[in-house]
C-alpha positions as CSV (number, residue, x, y, z in Angstrom):
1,X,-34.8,-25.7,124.1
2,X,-31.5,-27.4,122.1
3,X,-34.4,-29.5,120.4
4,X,-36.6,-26.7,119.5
5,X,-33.6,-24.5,118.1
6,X,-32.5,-27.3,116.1
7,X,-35.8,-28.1,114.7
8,X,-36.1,-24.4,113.6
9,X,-32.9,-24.6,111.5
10,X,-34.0,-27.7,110.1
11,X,-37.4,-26.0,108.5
12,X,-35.3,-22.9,107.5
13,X,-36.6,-20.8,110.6
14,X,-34.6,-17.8,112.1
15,X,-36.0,-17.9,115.2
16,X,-37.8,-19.9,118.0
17,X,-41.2,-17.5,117.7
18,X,-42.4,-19.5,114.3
19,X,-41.7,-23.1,116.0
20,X,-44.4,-25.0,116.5
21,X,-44.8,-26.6,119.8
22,X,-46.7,-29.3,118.8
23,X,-44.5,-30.3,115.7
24,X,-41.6,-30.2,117.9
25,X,-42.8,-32.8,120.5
26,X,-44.0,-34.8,117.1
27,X,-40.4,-35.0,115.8
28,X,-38.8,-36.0,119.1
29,X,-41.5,-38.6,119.6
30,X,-40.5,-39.8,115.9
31,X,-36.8,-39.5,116.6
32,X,-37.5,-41.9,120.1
33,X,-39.6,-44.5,117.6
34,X,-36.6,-44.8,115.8
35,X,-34.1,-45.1,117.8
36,X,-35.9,-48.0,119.9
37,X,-36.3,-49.0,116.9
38,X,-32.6,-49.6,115.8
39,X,-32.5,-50.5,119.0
40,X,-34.6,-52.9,119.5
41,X,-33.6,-54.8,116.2
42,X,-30.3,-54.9,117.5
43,X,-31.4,-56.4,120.4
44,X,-33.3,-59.2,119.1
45,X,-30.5,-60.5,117.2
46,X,-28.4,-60.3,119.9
47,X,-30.8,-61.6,122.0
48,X,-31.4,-64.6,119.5
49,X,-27.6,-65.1,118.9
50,X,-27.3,-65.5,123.0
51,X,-30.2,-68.2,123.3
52,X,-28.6,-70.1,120.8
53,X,-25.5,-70.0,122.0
54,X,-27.2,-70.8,125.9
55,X,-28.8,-73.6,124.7
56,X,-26.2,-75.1,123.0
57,X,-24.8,-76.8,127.0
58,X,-21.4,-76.0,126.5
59,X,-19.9,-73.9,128.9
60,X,-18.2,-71.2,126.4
61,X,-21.6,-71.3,125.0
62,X,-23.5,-70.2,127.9
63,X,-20.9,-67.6,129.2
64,X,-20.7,-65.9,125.8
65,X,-24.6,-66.3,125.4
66,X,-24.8,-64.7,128.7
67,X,-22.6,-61.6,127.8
68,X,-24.5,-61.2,124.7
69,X,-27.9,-60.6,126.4
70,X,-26.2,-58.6,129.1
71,X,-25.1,-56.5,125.9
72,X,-28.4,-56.4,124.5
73,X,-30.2,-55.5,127.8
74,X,-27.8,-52.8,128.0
75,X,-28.7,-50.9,124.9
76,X,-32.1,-51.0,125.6
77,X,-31.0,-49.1,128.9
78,X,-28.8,-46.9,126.8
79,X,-31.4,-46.1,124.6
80,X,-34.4,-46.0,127.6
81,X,-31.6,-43.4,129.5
82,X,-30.2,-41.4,126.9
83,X,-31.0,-41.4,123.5
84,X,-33.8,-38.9,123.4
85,X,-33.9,-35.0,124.6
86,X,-37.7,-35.1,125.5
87,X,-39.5,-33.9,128.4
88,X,-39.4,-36.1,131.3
89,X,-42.9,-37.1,131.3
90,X,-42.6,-38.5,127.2
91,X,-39.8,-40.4,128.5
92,X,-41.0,-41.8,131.2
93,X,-44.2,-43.4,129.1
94,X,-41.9,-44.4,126.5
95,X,-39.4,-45.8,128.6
96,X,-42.3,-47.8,131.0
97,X,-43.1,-49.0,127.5
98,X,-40.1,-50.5,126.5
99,X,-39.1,-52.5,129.9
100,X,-42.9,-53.9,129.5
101,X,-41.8,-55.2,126.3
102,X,-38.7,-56.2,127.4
103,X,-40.2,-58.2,130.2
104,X,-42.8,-59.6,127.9
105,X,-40.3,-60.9,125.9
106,X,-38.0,-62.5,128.4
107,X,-41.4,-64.0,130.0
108,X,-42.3,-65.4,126.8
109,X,-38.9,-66.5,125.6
110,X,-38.9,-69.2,128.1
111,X,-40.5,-72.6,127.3
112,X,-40.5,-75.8,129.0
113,X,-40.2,-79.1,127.5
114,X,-42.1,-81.8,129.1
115,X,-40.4,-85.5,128.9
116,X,-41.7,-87.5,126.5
117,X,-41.4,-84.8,123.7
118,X,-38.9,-82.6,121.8
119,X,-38.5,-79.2,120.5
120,X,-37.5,-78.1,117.5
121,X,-36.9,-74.6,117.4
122,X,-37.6,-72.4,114.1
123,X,-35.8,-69.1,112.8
124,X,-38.4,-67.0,111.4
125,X,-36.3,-64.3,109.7
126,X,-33.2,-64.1,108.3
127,X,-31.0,-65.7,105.7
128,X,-30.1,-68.8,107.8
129,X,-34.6,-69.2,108.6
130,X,-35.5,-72.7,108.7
131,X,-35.6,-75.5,111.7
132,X,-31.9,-75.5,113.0
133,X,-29.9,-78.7,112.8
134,X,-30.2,-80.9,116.1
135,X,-33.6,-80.6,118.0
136,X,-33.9,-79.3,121.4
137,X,-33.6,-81.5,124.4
138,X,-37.2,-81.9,127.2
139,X,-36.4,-79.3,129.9
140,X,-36.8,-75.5,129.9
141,X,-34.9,-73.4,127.4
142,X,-34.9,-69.9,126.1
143,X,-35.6,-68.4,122.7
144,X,-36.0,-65.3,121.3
145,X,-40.0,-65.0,120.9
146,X,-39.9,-62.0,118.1
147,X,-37.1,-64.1,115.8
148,X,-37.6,-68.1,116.7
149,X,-40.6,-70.5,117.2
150,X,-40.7,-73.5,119.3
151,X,-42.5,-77.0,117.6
152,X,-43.1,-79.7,120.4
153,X,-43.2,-83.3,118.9
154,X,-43.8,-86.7,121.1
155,X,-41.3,-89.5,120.7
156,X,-43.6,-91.8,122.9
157,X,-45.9,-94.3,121.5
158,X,-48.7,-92.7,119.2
159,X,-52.1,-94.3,118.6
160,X,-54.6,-94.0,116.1
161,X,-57.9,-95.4,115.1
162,X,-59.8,-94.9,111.9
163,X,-62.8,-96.7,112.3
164,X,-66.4,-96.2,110.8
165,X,-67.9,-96.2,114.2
166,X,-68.9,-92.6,115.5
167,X,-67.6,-94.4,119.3
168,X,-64.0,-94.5,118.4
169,X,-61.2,-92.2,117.4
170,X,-62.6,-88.8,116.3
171,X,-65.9,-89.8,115.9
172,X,-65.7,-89.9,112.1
173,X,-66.0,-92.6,109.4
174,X,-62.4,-93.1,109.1
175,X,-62.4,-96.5,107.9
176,X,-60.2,-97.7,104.6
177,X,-61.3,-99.2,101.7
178,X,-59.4,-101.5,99.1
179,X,-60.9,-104.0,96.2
180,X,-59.4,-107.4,96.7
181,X,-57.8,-110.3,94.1
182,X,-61.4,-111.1,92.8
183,X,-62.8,-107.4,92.4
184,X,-64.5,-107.6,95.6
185,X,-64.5,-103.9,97.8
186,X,-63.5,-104.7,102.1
187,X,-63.9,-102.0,103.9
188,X,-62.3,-102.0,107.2
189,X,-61.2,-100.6,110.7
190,X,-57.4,-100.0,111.4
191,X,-55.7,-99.4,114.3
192,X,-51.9,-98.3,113.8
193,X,-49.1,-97.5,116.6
194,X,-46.5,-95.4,115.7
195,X,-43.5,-93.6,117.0
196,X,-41.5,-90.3,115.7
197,X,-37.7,-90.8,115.8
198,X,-35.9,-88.5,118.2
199,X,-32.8,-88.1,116.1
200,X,-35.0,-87.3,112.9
201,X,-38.0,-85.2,114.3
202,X,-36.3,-82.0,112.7
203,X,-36.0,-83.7,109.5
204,X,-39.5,-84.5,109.5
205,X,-40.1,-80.8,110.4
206,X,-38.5,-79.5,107.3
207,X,-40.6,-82.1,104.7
208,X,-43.7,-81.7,106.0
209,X,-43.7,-78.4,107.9
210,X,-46.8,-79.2,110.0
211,X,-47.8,-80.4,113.8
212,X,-47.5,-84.8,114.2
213,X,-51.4,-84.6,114.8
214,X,-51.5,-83.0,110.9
215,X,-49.1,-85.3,110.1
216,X,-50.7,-88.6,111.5
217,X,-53.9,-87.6,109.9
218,X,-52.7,-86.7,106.3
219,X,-49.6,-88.3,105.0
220,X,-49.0,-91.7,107.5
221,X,-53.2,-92.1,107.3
222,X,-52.2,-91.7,103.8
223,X,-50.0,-94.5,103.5
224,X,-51.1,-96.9,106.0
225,X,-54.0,-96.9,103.3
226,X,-52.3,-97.0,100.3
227,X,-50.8,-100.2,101.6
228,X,-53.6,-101.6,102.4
229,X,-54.3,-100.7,98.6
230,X,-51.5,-102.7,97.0
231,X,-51.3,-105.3,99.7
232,X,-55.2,-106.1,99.6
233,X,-55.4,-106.5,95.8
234,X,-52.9,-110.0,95.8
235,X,-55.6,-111.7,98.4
236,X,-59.2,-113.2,97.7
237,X,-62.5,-112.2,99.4
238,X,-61.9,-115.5,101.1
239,X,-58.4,-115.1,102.7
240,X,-59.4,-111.5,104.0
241,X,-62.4,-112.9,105.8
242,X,-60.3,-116.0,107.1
243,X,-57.1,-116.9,108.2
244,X,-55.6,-114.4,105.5
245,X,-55.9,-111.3,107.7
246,X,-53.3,-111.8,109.5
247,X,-50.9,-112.0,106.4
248,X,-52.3,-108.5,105.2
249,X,-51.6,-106.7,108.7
250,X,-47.6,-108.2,108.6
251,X,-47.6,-107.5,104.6
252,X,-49.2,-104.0,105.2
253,X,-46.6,-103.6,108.0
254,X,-43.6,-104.1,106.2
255,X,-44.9,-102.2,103.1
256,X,-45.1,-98.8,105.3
257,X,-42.1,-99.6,107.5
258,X,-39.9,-99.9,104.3
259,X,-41.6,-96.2,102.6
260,X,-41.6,-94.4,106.9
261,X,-38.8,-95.5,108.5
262,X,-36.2,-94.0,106.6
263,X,-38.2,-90.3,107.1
264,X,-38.2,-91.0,111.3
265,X,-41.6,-92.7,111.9
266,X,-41.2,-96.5,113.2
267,X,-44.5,-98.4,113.7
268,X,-44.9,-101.1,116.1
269,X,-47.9,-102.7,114.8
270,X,-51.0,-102.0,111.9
271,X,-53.6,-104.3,112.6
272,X,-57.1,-104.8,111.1
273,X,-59.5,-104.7,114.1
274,X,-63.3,-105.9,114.1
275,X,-65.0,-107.8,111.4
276,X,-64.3,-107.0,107.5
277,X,-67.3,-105.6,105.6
278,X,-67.9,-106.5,102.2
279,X,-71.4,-106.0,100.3
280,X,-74.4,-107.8,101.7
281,X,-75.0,-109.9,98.4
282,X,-71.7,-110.6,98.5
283,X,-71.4,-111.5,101.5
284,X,-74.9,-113.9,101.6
285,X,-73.0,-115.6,98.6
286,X,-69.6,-116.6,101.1
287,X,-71.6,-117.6,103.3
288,X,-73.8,-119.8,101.4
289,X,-70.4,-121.0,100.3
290,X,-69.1,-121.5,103.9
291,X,-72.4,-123.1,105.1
292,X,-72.1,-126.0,101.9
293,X,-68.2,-126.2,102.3
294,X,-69.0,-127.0,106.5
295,X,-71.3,-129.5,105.8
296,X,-69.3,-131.5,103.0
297,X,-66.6,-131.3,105.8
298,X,-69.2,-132.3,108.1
299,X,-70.2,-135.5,106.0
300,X,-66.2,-135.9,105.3
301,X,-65.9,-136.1,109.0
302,X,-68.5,-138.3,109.5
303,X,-67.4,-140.9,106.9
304,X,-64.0,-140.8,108.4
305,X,-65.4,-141.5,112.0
306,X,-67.3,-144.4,110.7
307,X,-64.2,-146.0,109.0
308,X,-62.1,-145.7,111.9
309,X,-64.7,-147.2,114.3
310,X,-65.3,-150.1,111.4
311,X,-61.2,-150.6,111.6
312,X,-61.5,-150.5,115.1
313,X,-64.1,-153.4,115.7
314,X,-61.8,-155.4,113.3
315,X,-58.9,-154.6,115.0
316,X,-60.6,-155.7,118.2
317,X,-61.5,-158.7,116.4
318,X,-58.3,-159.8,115.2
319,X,-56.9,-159.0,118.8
320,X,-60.0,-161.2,120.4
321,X,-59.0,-164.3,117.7
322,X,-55.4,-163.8,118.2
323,X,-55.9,-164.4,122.2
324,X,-57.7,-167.2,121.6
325,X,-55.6,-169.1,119.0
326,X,-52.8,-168.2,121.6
327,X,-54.7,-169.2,124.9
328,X,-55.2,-172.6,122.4
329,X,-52.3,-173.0,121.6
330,X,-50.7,-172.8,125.0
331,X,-53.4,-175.0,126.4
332,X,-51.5,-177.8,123.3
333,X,-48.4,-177.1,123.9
334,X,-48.5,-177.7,127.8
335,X,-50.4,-181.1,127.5
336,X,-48.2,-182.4,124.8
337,X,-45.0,-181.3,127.3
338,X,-47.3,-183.1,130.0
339,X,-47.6,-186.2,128.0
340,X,-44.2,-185.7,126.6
341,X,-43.3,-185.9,130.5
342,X,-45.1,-188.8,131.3
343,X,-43.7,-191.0,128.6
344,X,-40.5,-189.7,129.4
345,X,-41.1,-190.9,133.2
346,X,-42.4,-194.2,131.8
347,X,-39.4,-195.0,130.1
348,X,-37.3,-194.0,132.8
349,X,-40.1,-196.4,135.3
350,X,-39.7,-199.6,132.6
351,X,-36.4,-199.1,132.2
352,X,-35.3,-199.0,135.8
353,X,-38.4,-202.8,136.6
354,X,-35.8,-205.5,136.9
355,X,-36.9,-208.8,138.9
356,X,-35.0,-208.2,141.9
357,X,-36.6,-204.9,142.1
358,X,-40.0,-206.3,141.1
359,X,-39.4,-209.1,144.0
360,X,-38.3,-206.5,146.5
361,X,-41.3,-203.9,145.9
362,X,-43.6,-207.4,146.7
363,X,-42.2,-208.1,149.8
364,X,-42.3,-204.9,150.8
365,X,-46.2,-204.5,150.2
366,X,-47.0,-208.6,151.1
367,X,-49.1,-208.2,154.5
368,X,-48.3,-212.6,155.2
369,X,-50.7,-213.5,152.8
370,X,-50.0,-216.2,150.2
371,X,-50.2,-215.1,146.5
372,X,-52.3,-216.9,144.1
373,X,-52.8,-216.6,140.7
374,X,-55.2,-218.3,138.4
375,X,-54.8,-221.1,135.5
376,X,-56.6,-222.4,132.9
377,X,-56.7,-225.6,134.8
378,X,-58.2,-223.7,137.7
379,X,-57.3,-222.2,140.8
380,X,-54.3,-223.0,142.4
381,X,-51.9,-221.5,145.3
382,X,-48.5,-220.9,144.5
383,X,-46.4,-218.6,146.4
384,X,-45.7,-215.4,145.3
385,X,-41.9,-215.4,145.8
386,X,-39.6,-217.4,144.2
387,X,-37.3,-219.4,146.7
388,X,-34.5,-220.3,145.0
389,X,-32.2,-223.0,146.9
390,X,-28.9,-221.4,147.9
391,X,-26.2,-221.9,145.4
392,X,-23.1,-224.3,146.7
């Protein structure tokens, strides 16, 4: 009845007879909106203020984070108990409604980070909105859902694939395109691996403002091609199709690494995969080109065999006439040390034949036989040794 009275001497009434009942349950219901209102808005940024201050792992942080959210759950009980002079009915529906959005919010201001990621948590209102300064470590933490929004990003090993065939990556032609040295279009398939930098995903956050799957597929796609761009135009048709594709991946590399690394993303490897594709005329004509250049290495080859087989046989040659003149020549130098040998012994045999030994040797080999010896005269018998008469 305090309400209804009150109400009455706001519309300039002098009694309760003119009040409408109606009205009056309309301006309590109003007066309840706004309260919970003011309310409410208090207790989001207290709320906020106290997640902040939870998650920031200090242990005056998360004592004064938790008083704060005891002081905001408390005005909302304030407000749910007292600070409306409706019937109990109104209050009770309004009051049901405002725990369900209270739990609503304390179910949905609780997210978990899995390993492998980070979260970077955004204010949405206020004069200090924007991703705050460090990002939020894997594991479950609490934000306030009406004020703050949570941005997962992986800092494990990304891969992508942009690839004309409708079997790979997103089933797109995704493939990249650059003109070469000689004005001659490659189109290709790349596949790039990458990896956002812990310490700099928030950073990243704040230039490009969009999810690492928007990000791979816009600006690093946008890049990695661009590089391919620059890179590809200092290279012949040739090298591409050759041994030179492996310079262009490292060259491609390093151009990307040098423009990406200093904004957080560090790639492990860009690498041309499957066969180049140029235009089929173009492509007839290197091959042509190929086929002759083969066969002149073929021939090349060939002539090369023959003259080392012809230096060969003369080598074997040479080695077959250089045996023999040896094996000759030690044949003539062992008879001349044989007869060498033999005259030596002769000398040392002539020298040594005096008559005594002469006489001796005779005796030694005479079997009683007499010696003779033949004359011009005719044949006569003289005896073999000499017999001297003994000296007096």
């Amino acid at each position: 009845m305090a309400s209804i009275k009150r109400l009455v001497k706001l519309n300039g009434g002098s009694g309760t007879r003119d009040a409408d009942p109606a009205k009056i349950k309309l301006f309590g219901a109003l007066k309840l909106v706004v309260i919970l209102g003011i309310g409410i808005m208090l207790m989001m940024i207290l709320t906020t203020r106290a997640c902040d201050l939870i998650d920031s792992q200090s242990r005056f942080g998360i004592a004064s984070g938790v008083v704060l959210l005891s002081l905001a759950f408390g005005i909302l009980a304030a407000l749910v108990l007292k600070g409306i002079q409706l019937s109990i009915k109104t209050m009770k529906r309004l009051g049901m409604m405002a725990i369900a959005v209270v739990i609503l919010a304390a179910v949905n201001g609780c997210k978990y980070v899995p390993p492998g990621y980070v979260g970077i948590k955004v204010d949405l209102y206020g004069p200090q909105r924007g991703v705050q300064d460090l990002p939020i470590v894997t594991g479950r933490i609490l934000y306030n859902p009406w004020t703050e929004q949570i941005y997962e990003f992986p800092t494990f090993m990304q891969y992508n694939i942009w690839t004309v065939s409708p079997n790979e990556g997103r089933g797109l032609d995704e493939s990249l395109t650059f003109v070469t040295k000689d004005r001659i279009q490659v189109n290709v398939d790349v596949s790039v691996a990458y990896q956002f930098m812990p310490d700099k995903v928030a950073q990243l956050f704040i230039i490009f403002r969009q999810p690492p799957e928007v990000i791979a597929d816009t600006y690093i796609r946008s890049r990695v091609r661009d590089a391919f761009t620059r890179d590809g135009a200092t290279l012949n048709a040739m090298d591409v199709l050759g041994a030179g594709i492996s310079q262009l991946d490292a060259d491609v590399k390093k151009t990307v690494d040098a423009e990406m690394a200093p904004l957080g993303i560090r790639f492990d490897y860009i690498s041309i995969i499957n066969k180049p594709r140029i235009p089929p005329q173009i492509q007839e004509a290197i091959e042509q080109a190929l086929e002759a250049t083969q066969r002149a290495q073929t021939a090349q080859n060939q002539v090369a065999v023959a003259e080392a087989e012809a230096r060969q046989k003369v080598a074997v040659a040479q080695g077959n006439a250089n045996a023999l003149r040896t094996e000759a020549q030690g044949r003539a130098d062992a008879l001349l040390m044989e007869k060498e040998a033999e005259a030596k012994a002769n000398q040392l045999i002539a020298a040594s034949m005096t008559p005594q030994l002469i006489q001796y040797m005779a005796i030694q080999r005479w079997k009683g036989e007499v010696p003779t010896w033949q004359t011009a005269g005719g044949q006569a018998s003289i005896p073999f040794v000499s017999m001297q008469p003994p000296t007096r």
